[in-house]
C-alpha positions in Angstrom: -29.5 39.7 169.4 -30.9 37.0 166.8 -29.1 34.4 169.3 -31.7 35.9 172.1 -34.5 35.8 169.8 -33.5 31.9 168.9 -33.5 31.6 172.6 -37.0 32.9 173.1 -39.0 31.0 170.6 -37.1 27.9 171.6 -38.2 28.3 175.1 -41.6 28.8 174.1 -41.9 25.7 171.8 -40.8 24.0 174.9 -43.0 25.2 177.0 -46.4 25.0 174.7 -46.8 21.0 174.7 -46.5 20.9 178.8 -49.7 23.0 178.6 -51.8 22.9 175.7 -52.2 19.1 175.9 -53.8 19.5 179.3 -57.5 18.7 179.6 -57.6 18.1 176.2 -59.2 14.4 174.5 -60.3 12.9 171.3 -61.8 10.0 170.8 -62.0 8.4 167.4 -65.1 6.0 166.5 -62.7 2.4 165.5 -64.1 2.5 161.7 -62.5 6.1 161.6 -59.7 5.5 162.9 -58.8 2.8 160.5 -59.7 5.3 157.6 -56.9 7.4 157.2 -59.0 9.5 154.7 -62.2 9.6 157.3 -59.9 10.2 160.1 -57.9 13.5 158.4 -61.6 14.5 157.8 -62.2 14.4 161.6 -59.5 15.9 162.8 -59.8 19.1 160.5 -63.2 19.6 161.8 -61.9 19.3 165.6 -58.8 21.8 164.7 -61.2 24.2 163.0 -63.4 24.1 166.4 -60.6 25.2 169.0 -57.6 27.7 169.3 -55.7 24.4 171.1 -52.7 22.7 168.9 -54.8 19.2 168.1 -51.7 17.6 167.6 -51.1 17.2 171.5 -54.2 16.1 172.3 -54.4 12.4 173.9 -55.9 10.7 171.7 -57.9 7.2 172.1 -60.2 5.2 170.0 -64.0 4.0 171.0 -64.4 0.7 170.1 -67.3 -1.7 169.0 -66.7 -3.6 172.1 -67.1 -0.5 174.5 -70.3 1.0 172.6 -72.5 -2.5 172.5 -71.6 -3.0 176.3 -73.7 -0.2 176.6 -75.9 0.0 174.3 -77.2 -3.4 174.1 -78.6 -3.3 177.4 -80.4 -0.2 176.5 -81.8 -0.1 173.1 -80.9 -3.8 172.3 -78.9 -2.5 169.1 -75.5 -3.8 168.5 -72.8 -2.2 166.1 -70.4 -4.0 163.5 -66.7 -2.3 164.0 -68.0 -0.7 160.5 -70.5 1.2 162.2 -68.1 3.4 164.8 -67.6 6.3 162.9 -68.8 9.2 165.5 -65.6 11.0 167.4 -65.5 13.6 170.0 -63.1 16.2 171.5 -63.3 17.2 175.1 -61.1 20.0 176.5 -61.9 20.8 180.2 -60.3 24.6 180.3 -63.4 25.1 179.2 -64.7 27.0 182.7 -68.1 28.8 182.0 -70.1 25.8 181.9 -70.3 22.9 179.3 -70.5 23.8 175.7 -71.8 21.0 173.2 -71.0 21.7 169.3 -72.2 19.2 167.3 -71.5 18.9 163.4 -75.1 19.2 161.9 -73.4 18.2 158.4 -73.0 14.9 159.9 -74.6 13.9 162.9 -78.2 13.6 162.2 -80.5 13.0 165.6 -78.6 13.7 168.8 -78.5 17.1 169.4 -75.8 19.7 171.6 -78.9 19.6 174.7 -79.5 16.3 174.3 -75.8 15.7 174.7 -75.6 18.2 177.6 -78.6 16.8 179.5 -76.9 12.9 179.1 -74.0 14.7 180.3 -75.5 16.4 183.4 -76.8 12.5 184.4 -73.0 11.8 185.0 -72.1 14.6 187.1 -70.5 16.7 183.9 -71.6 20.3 184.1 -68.5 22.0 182.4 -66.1 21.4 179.9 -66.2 22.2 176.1 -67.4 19.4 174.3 -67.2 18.5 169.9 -68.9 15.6 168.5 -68.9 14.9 164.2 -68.6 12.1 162.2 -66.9 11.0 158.6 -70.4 10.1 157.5 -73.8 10.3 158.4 -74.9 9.3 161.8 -77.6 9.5 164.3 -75.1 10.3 166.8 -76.5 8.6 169.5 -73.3 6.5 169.6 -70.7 8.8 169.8 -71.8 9.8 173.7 -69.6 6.5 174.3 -66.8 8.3 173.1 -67.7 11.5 174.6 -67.8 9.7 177.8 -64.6 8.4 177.0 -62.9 11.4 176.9 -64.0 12.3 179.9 -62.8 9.4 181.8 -59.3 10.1 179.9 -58.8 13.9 180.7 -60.2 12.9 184.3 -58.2 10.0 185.7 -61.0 8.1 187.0 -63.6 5.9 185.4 -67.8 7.1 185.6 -69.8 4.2 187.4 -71.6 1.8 184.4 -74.8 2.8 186.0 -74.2 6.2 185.5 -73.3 5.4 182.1 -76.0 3.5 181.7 -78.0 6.1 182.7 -77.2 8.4 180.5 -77.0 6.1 177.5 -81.3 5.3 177.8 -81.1 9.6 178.7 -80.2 9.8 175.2 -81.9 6.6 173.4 -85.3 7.8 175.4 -84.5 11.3 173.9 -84.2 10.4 170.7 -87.3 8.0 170.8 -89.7 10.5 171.8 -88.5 12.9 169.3 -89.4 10.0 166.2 -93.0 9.2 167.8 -94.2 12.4 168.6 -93.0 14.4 165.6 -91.5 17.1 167.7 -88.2 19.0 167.3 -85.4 16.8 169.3 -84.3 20.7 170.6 -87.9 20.5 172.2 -87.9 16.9 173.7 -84.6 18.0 175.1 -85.6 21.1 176.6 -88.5 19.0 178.0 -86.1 16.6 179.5 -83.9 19.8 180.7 -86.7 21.2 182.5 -87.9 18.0 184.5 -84.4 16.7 185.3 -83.3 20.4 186.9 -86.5 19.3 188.8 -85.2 16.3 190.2 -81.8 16.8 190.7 -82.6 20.3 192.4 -85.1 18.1 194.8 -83.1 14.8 194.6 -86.7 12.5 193.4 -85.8 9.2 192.4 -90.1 8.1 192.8 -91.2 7.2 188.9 -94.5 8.3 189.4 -93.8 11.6 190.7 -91.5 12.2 188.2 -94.1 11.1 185.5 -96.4 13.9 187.0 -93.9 16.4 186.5 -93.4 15.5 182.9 -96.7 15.1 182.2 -97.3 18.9 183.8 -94.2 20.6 181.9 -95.5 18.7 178.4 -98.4 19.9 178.8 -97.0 23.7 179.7 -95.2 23.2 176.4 -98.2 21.8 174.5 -96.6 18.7 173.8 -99.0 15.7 173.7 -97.1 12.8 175.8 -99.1 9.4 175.9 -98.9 7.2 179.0 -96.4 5.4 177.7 -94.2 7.6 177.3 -94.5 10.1 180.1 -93.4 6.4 181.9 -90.6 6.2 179.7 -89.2 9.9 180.2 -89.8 9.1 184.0 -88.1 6.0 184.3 -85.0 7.6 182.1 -84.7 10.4 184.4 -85.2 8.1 187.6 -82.5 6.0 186.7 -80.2 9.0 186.6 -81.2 10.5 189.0 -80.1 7.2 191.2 -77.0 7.2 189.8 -75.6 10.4 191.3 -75.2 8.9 195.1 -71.6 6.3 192.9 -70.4 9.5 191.3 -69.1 11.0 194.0 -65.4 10.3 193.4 -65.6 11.0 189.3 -67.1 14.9 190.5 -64.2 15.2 192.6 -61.8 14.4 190.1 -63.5 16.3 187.2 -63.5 19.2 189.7 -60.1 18.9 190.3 -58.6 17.7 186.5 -61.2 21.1 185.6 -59.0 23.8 188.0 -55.6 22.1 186.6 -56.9 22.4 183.2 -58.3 26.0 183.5 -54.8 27.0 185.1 -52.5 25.5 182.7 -54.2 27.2 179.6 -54.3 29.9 181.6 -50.6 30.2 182.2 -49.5 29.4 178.7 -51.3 32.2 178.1 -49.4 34.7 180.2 -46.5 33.1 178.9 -47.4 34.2 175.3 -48.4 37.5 176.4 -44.9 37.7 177.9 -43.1 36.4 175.3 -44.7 38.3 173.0 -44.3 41.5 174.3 -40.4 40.8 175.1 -40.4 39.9 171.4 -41.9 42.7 170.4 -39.0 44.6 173.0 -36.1 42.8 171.5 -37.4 43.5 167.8 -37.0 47.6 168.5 -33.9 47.3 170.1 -32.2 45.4 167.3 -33.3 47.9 165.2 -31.8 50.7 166.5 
């Protein structure tokens, strides 16, 4: 009987890696990753964030290279290899929708909507995303990585415009959060609420989308100048002409989402079973 048991767990050990490492990314900012300490603090933050074994997670590192590319053309900022210290997980079982935790403790600007609205500008409406950091950061770097992982667990590369895109979604969030004083949770349910606009009407015109902003700040009592009713509307334009190249990355997520969402469910099943057998086998050596 103890040879059956044996048998069973073996089996099951087998079977766990095939699945649990399916749909499931992390990317490590390059400073953290060549910080063994900062790196073991990263990782415990992602394991205490999911029921999945970390430990067969693909695993890839952002580097300085990939996040200037990006953000240079953007904000005009540049990073030292010192300065990519933001990592993210990304598991796409996750089917309700998209989740965004971020680690508060750490990550200092970008917040989980202003992540999820970035995200919606590249197609991504579901998955289960983490973002934290060894040390403090804005944050606003670590959507490279985020993006990253997405491209990993995927197959297939997002468009740079789309990247683009959503790299000035989140600079542009973050801006109007500093000069205006308001919450970034309230500039990012601003920008949630004129982007479901245009993508549910497809406008890609700057100046109507200014007028929406301008009419859902006001609704929300938040004093926009000119300026930056322009900005938010040229952010959100850009996106917005970014969906017609994305068209082969939504397939794939769609289809790299249904693989994922069935492999974690059958490991699932098999635990149940296996358990339960277990369970079985347990009462009947007993007896």
């Amino acid at each position: 009987m103890k040879k059956i048991l044996i048998g069973i767990l073996v089996v099951l050990m087998a079977l766990t890696p095939i699945y649990s490492a399916s749909g499931l990314v992390i990317t490590l900012g390059e400073a953290t990753d060549a910080n063994p300490a900062w790196k073991n603090t990263v990782m415990n933050y992602f394991k205490s964030n999911t029921d999945k074994n970390i430990s067969n997670a693909t695993t890839r590192v952002i580097t300085t290279s990939e996040v200037n590319l990006i953000s240079q053309n953007i904000s005009g900022q540049t990073y030292s290899a010192s300065e990519i210290v933001s990592c993210a997980m990304v598991d796409l079982s996750y089917s309700p929708g998209i989740k965004v935790v971020v680690d508060k403790s750490k990550i200092t600007l970008v917040t989980p909507k202003m992540y999820e609205n970035a995200l919606k500008s590249t197609g991504i409406n579901n998955g289960y995303v983490v973002v934290t950091s060894p040390v403090s950061a804005t944050g606003e770097s670590a959507l490279a990585g985020v993006l990253k992982s997405y491209e990993i667990a995927v197959g297939t590369p997002i468009p740079d415009n789309a990247k683009k895109a959503a790299t000035q979604e989140i600079y542009t969030q973050s801006s109007i959060a500093n000069q205006t004083n308001q919450s970034a949770d309230q500039i990012a349910l601003l920008f949630e609420k004129v982007q479901n606009e245009v993508q549910n009407n497809n406008i890609t015109n700057v100046t109507q989308i200014q007028t929406i902003v301008v009419n859902v700040a006001n609704n929300m009592n938040i004093n926009l100048t000119d300026q930056q009713a322009q900005q938010i509307a040229t952010s959100l334009s850009n996106a917005q002409q970014a969906q017609g190249s994305l068209t082969e990355f939504k397939n794939s997520l769609n289809n790299a989402t249904q693989q994922a969402t069935q492999s974690s469910g059958i490991i699932n099943q098999i635990w149940t079973y296996l358990q339960s057998l277990f369970t079985s086998l347990q009462g009947l050596a007993g007896q």
